[in-house]
N, C-alpha and C positions, 0 to 999 in steps of 0.2 A: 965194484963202484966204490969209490974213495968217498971219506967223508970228509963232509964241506961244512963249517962252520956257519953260521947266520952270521950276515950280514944286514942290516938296513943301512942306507943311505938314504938321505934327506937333499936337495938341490931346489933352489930356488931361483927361478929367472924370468926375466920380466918378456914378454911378449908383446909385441906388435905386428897383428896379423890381420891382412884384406878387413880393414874397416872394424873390425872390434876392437870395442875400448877394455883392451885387458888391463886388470890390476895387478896380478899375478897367477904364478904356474909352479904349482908345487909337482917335484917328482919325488916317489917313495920307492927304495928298492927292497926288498925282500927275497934273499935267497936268488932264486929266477924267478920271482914276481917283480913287477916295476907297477907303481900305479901314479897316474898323471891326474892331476886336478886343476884347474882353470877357471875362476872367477874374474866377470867385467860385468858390465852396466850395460843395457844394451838402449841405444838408439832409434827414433824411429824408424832411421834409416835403415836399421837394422831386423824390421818386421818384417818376415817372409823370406832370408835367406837363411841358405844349412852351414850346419856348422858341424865338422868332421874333427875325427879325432884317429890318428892313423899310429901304429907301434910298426917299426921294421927292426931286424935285426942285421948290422952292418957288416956280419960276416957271411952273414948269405945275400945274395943277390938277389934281387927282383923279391923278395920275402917282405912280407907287410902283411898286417891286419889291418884296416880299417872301419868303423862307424861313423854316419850320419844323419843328421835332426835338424831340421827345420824351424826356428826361431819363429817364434807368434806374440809380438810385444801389446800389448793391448795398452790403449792410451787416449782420453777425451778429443775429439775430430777439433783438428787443425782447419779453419777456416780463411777465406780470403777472396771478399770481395772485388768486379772486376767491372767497368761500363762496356756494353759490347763493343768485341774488338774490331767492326765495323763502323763506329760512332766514333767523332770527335766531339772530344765533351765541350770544346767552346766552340761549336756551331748549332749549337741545338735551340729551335727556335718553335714558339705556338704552335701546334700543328703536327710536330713529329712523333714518328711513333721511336722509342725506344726500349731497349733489355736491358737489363744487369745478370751477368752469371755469378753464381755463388761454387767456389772452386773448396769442396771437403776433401781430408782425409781423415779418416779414422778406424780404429779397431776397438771393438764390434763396431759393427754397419751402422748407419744414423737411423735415428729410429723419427724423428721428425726435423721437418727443415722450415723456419718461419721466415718473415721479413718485417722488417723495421723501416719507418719514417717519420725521422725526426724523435724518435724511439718510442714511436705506438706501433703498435701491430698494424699491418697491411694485409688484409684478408683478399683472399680472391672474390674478385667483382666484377661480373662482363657487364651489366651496366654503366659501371664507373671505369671500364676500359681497362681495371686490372686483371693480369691472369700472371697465376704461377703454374710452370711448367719444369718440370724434373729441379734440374737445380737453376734455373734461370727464371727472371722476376721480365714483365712485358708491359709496359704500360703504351698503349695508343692514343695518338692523337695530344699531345701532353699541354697540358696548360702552365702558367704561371705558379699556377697553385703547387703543381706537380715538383718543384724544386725543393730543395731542404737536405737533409742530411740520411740516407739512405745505408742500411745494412742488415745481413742476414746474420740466422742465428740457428746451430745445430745439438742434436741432440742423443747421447749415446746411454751406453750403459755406465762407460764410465765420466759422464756430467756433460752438461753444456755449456757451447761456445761461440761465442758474438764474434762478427767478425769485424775488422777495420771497416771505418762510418769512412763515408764517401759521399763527395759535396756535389751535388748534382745543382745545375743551372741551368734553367730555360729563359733564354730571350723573348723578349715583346713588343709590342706596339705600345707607343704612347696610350693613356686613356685616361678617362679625368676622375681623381679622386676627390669625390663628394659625400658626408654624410645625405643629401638631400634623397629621398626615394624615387621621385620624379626624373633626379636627374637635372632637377632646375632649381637655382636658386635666387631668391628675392632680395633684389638690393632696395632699400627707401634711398631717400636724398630729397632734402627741398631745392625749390629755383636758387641758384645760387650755391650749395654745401654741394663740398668738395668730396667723393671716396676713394677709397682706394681698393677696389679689386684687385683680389688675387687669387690666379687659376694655379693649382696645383694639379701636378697629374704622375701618375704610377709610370714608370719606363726602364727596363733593362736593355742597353745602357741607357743613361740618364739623355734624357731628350736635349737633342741639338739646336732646334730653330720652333719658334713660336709664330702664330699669327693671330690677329685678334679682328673683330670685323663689327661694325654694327648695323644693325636693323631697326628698321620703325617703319610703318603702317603704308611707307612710300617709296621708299629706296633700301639697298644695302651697300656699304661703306668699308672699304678697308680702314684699318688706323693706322696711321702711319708707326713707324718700327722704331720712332725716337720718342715716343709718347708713352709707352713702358717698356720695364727691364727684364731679363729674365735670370734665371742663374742652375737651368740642367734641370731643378724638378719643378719650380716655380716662375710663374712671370707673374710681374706686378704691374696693375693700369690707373692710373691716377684722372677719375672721371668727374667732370662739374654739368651740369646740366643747368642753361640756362632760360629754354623754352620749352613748349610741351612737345614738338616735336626732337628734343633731347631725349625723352623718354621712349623705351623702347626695349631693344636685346642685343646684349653682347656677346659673343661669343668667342673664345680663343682653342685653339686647336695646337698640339706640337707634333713632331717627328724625329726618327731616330736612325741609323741605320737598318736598322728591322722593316721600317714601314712607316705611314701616314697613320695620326690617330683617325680611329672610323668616327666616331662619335664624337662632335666638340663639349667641351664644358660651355653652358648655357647661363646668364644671369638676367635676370629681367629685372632692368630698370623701372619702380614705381616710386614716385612722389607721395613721400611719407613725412610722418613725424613721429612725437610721444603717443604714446595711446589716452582716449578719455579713461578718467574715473569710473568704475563700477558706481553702478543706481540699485536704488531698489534695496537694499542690504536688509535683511532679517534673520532675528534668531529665531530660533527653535526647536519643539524638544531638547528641554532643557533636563537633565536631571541630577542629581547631587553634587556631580563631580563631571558633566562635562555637559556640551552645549553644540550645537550645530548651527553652521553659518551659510549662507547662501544668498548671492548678489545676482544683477542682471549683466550681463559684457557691456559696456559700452564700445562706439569704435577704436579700431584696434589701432590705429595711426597707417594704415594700409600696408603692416608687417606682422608676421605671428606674432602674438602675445601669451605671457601665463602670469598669473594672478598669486600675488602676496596675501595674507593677511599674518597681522602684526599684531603681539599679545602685549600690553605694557602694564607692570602692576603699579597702582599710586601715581605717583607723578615723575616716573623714572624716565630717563628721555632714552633709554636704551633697552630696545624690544627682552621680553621677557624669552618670547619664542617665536620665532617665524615660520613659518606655513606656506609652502609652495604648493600649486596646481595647474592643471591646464583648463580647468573648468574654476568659475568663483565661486565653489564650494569647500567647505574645509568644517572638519569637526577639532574641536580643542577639548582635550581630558587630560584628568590628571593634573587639577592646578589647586591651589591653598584654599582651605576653607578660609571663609571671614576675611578675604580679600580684595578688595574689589579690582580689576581688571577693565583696561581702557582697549579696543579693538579698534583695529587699523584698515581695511583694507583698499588694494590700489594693484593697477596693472603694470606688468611690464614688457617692452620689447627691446631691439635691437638701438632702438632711439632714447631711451631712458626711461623712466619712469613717471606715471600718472600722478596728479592730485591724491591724494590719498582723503579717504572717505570714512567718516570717522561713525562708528556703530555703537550700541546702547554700551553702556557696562555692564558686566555682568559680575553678580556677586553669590559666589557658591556657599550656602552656610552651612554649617555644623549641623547634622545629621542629626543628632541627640541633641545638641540646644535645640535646634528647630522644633523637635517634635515635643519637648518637655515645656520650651516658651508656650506654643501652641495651644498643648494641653489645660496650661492653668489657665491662661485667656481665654480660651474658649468656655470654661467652666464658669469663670467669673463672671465673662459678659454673658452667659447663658441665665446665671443667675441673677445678674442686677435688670434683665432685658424680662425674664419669669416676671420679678417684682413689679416693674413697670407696669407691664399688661394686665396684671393683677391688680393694681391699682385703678388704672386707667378704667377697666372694665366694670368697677365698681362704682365711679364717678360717672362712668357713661349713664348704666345702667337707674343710679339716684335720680339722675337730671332728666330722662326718660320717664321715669316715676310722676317728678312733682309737676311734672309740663302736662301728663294725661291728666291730672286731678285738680290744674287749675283749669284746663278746659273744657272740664267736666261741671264746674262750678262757673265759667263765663258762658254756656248755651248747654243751659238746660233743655233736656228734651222733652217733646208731646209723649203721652204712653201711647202707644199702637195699639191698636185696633186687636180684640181679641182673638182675631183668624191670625193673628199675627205674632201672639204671642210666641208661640213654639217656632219661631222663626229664630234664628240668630242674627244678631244685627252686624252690620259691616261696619260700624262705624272706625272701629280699630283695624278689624281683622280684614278690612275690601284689599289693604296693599301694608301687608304685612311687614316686608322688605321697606318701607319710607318710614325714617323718621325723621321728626322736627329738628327746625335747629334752635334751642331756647337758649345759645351762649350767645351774648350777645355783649359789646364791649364799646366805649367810644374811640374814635381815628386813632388812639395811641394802641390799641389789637385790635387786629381786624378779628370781625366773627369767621365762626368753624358756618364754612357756607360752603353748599354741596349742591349744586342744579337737578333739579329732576322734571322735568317736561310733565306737561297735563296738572298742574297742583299748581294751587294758587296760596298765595303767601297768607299767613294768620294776619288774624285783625290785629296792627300795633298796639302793644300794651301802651296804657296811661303814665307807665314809668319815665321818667323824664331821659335816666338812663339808657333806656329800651329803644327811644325815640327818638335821641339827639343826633347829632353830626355822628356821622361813621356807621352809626347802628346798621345792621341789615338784616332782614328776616327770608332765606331760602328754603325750601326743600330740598332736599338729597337723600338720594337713593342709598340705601343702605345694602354694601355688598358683604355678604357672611364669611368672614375673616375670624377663626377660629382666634381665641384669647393668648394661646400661645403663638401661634406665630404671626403677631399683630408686628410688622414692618415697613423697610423702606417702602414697598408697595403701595402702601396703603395712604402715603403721603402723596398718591396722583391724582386722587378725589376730594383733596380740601385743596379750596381755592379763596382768595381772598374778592373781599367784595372792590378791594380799591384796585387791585391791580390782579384781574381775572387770570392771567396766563403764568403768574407766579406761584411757585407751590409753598403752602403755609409749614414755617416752624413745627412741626410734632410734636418735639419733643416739650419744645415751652406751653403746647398746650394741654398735654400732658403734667408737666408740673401745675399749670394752673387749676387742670382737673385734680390732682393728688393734693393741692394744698386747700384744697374747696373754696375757691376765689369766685365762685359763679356769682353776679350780683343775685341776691333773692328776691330783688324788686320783679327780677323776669321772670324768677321762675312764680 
């Protein structure tokens, strides 16, 4: 055996074989070794088939080695939503039951498959008539609602993928859009005012032809079709009512090619106007900083109403804060100390708005001035009110004195009998509670005169004072009114002799007690 020198050769050639995306193909030779190497990209399309690698030698015949492997590309699932392929998607109408299939591929397996509307999630619901089944979405019986933008979404190991949103459409029947709950809505109008109804209503496709009809308590009426307009989702009815059998119910209905609206739109004509003003309006609980308000309804103009009230500070003609409700109650907080505050309130409906009714002011003050004002006043009038009754009571008390000891010396008494002595005499003490009234003045002050039933009046003194125009001599009951809290009360028991049902001055005669002004000719 000769010897052979080493050789390598290097050869490089581009490859295009059955669907692989080659970049290149290196060969190495060595000696009698060759080795081949082959680098590409592979394709999805490319997951799951083999890929061989064969040596022959071209001087022998039928001679060849070959190996094969099996490609396993793994790659996030390829999705692609589909309406079932028995459905025409523009004939789907209220009623139908329809599918969607969701069409994966992926490697590894999907490990969850969801669904999308409108891009919330769609849980399965046999209540709600959804079901998901393997890879297809079923909804039954489909409503209007059931439309919008539909798609599924998968999920591997290597990530998730949504797939093309898909515009689903269901057809309908005309039907009348109203906020009203009832389904009926309240039109006012007086004899004579002109309105304008207009029936709106929901349609895929938009509604073709309108009718409109009316009723009252006797007959029903079509309206003729030149009398409003319509324009696919709306018609417009231009209505005057000039008697009361004018009043009554409208109603308009459309259709489309889907079908007849089942339900018409309804409005009931009543004879209305503004609403009255709220009555009755009161604050209350009132505290630092806020205040509560509360009126009675007046009539409403025979349309629903809701209630304003209007905050205005000083003499600003433009509300500070406005206050809506549907009751005429409203709390107001949160507004300036030491300012006063004008309150408004009034109703409104569909016809304008009420008189407005105008409420106390309110004025919120200062927290610390209030209570520091307070403080000192209190204190001061506690103390010049002490002094007063102080005084007073000691003038009472004098004049009490010299009126016992002059009538002590005008009817002297018999001495009693000596079974009698150890007796205590009543003369003072039989009615303890009465005493005289020895102030006595002419028509320019009337006397401190006090009624008391069963007592007969003292013998007039000789004073000329005592005894002249005005003078008057009463008893009165004397009720125990402690010295400190000698008040307004106690001004309900002096009464004047010239005008009985008036209550006398206090305080003046009070001072006239304090400055010892009593004639002494009385006492």
């Amino acid at each position: 055996m000769g010897y052979f020198p080493k050789v390598i050769k290097t050869k490089l050639l581009e490859v295009d074989s059955n669907n692989f995306n080659t970049l290149f193909k290196l060969e190495e030779l060595r000696d009698n070794l060759t080795i081949s190497v082959m680098s590409f990209v592979p394709t999805l399309d490319d997951d799951g088939k083999p890929i061989t690698c064969r040596a022959e030698n071209p001087n022998v015949t039928n001679l060849f080695l070959e190996t094969t492997w099996t490609i396993s590309v793994v790659y996030p699932p390829v999705v692609k939503l589909r309406l079932g392929s028995s459905l025409a998607a523009g004939d789907i109408k209220e009623g139908d039951d329809v599918y969607f299939e969701c069409h994966v591929r992926a490697n590894p397996m999907v490990r969850k498959l969801s669904w999308l509307h409108d891009d919330r999630p769609l849980a399965h619901n046999a209540t709600a008539r959804v079901f998901h089944s393997n890879q297809s979405l079923v909804l039954q019986k489909v409503t209007r609602y059931s439309s919008g933008r539909y798609a599924c979404s998968a999920l591997n190991a290597e990530g998730e993928t949504v797939s093309n949103e898909l515009h689903f459409r269901v057809k309908y029947a005309p039907s009348c859009r109203t906020g009203s709950t009832t389904g009926v809505s309240v039109v006012g109008a007086a004899r004579g005012e002109s309105v304008v109804i207009v029936c709106e209503v929901d349609a895929d496709p938009p509604a073709a032809v309108f009718k409109w009809k009316f009723n009252n308590s006797g007959e029903t009426i079509d309206v003729a079709a030149d009398r409003y307009t319509s324009n696919g989702s709306a018609s417009s009815l231009k209505y005057t009512p000039v008697a009361d059998l004018d009043y009554g119910t409208l109603s308009c209905s459309a259709s489309n090619e889907v079908g007849n609206q089942l339900t018409p739109c309804v409005f009931q004509m009543v004879a209305a106007g503004k609403p009255h003003a709220p009555r009755n309006c009161t604050l209350w609980n009132q505290t630092s900083d806020s205040v509560e308000v509360s009126c009675v309804a007046g009539f409403d103009g025979g349309l629903p109403q809701h209630f304003l009230l209007e905050v205005y500070s000083g003499n600003e003609g433009t509300p500070r804060i406005n206050l809506t409700s549907d009751e005429p109650m409203w709390t107001v907080r949160s507004l300036e100390w030491d300012v006063r505050f004008r309150l408004v309130a009034a109703a409104v409906n569909s016809k304008g708005r009420s008189p407005p009714t105008p409420l106390e002011d309110v004025l919120f003050r200062d927290p610390e001035k209030r209570t520091a004002s307070e403080t000192t006043l209190g204190a001061g009038a506690a103390g010049a009110a002490g002094a007063t009754v102080i005084g007073a009571g000691a003038a009472l008390a004098l004049a009490v004195a010299a009126w016992r000891a002059a009538r002590r010396r005008r009817a002297p008494r018999k001495a009693p009998p000596s079974s009698q002595l150890d007796k205590p005499t009543d003369h003072d003490d039989a009615e303890p509670d009465l005493i005289p009234n020895n102030y006595c003045e002419t028509s320019s002050a009337p006397c401190l005169a006090v009624s008391s039933p069963n007592r007969t009046a003292p013998v007039p003194l000789s004073t000329p004072a005592c005894n002249g125009p005005g003078a008057s001599w009463t008893w009165g009951a004397r009720t125990a009114i402690p010295a400190v809290s000698l008040g307004r009360s106690a001004s309900a028991s002096l009464r004047s002799s010239h005008t009985p049902a008036t209550d006398l001055n206090v305080d003046a005669i009070k001072e006239k007690l304090l400055d010892n002004r009593i004639p002494e000719s009385c006492v």
